[in-house]
N, C-alpha and C positions, 0 to 999 in steps of 0.2 A: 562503424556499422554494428548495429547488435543484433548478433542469431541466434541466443540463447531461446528464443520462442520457437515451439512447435505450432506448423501454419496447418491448421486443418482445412482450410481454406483463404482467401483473397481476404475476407472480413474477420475470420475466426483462428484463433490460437490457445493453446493450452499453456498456462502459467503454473509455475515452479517455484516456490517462495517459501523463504522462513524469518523469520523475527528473534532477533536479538535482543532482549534487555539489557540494558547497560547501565549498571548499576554497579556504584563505587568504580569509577573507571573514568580517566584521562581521558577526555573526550578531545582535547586539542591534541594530545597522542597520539589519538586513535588515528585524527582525520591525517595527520601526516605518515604513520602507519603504510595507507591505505593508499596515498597517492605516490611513497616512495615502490611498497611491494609491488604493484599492480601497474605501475607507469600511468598512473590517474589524473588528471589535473580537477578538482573540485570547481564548482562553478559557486556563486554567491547564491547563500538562503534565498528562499521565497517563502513566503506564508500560499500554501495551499489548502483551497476551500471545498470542502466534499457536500456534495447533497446525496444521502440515501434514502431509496423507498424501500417501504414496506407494504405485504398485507397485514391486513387488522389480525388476524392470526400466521404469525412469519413463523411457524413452524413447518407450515405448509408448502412453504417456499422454497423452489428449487432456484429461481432467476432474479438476480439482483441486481435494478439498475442504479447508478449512479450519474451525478454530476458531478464535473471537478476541472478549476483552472488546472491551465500548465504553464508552466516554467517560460514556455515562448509564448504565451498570448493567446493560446487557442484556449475554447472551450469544450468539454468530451462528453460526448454521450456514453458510457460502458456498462456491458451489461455480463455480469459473473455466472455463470452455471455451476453448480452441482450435476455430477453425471457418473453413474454406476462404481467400479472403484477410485474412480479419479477422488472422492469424496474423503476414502478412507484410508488414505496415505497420511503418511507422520509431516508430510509437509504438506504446506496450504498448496493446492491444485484447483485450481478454476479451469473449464475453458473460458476465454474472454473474447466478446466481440467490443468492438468499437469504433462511434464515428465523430468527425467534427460536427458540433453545433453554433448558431450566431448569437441563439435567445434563449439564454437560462430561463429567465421567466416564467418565457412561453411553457416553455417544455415542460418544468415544474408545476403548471397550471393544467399541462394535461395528464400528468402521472393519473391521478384518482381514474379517470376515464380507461386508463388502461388496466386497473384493477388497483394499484397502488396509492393507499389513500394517504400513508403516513410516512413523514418527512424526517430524518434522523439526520442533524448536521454535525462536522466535526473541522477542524482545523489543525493542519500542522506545519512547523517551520521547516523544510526540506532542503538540503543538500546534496545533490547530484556527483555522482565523481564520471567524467566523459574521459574517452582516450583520448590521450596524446599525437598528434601528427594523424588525425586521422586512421590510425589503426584498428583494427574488427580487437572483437572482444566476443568473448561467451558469455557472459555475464553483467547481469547489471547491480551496482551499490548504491545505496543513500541512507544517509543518515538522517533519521525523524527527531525531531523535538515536539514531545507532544505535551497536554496539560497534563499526563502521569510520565513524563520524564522523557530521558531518549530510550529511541529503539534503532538498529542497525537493520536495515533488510536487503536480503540477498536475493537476487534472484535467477536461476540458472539450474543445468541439470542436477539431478543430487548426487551426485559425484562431484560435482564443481561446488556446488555449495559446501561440501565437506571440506575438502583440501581451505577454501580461502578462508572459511573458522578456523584450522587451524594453524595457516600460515600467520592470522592476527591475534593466534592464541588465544581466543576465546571460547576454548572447547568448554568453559567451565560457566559459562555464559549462560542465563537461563534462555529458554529459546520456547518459541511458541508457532505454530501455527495459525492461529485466530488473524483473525480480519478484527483491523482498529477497533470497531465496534464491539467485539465479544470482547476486545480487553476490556475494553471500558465498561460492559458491563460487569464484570468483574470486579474492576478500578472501584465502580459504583457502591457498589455491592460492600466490599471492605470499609470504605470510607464515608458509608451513611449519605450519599452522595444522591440526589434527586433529580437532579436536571437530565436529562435524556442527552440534549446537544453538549457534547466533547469541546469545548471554547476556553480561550485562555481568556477572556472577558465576558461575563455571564451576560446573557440578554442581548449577545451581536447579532441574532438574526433576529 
């Protein structure tokens, strides 16, 4: 069971998250690392598939929704806030709602109607680490493989996030707050890079 989420209510929670780059780094080290320190057992990769909107000017933008499989089958509706200091913390803070959906499709055929006209897609190969025997945990790990490389993310109070940086030594670890998409813009940016959608094979959606 994970309670690392603050429930501001039945639908909504506030998330606590930071991003690791892992760069020059044992990545099969890493993941045994992480399953011996933490009593973790890792579950098998998935390739997960995000849809995010946009307004035609996302500066404007406090609420972000999303589409995106999960690891068990379902499909998500989520939707990220921006909200007064929560914003301007050193680590990434959303509140988050979200629900199950049956029809990606659908849904993404009524974004525009709800104001969101523009569609940013991205994919990553994900890694989960679950407790063992059923055990509670404050914290949740996975390890991203994205098309600008792996990223580690933590997500828990920031006190717990601290301590497990540096129980896997990665104090020296560059570390970000950004949501995928601001890296990749970034990523973009550096690398003369055009494409909008984040894919490890250009032209999948």
């Amino acid at each position: 069971m994970i309670t690392k989420k603050k429930k501001i209510n039945k639908y909504m929670k506030i998330e606590t998250e930071i991003k690791l780059m892992l760069i020059n780094i044992d990545i099969k080290k890493l993941l045994e690392q992480i399953e011996e320190i933490f009593d973790l057992e890792k579950n098998n990769e998935f390739l997960q598939i995000t849809h995010q909107f946009f307004f035609e000017d996302y500066t404007k933008q406090i609420a972000f929704p999303r589409i995106r499989n999960e690891e068990d089958g379902r499909n998500t509706l989520t939707l990220k806030v921006k909200e007064g200091n929560i914003s301007k913390s050193e680590y990434f803070k959303r509140i988050e709602l979200d629900t199950d959906i049956s029809d990606v499709d659908a849904v993404i055929k009524m974004m525009p109607y709800f104001g969101y006209p523009k569609k940013i897609s991205w994919e990553k190969k994900r890694i989960n680490f679950l407790p063992n025997k059923n055990a509670k945990t404050d914290f949740e790990i996975s390890l991203d493989e994205t098309p600008m490389g792996y990223f580690l993310e933590i997500e828990a109070d920031e006190n717990r996030i601290e301590e497990i940086i540096k129980l896997l030594k990665l104090e020296d670890a560059e570390r970000t707050k950004k949501a995928y998409l601001g890296i990749w813009a970034d990523f973009k940016e550096k690398h003369n890079i055009k494409d909008e959608n984040m894919l490890f094979e250009a032209g999948k959606f």
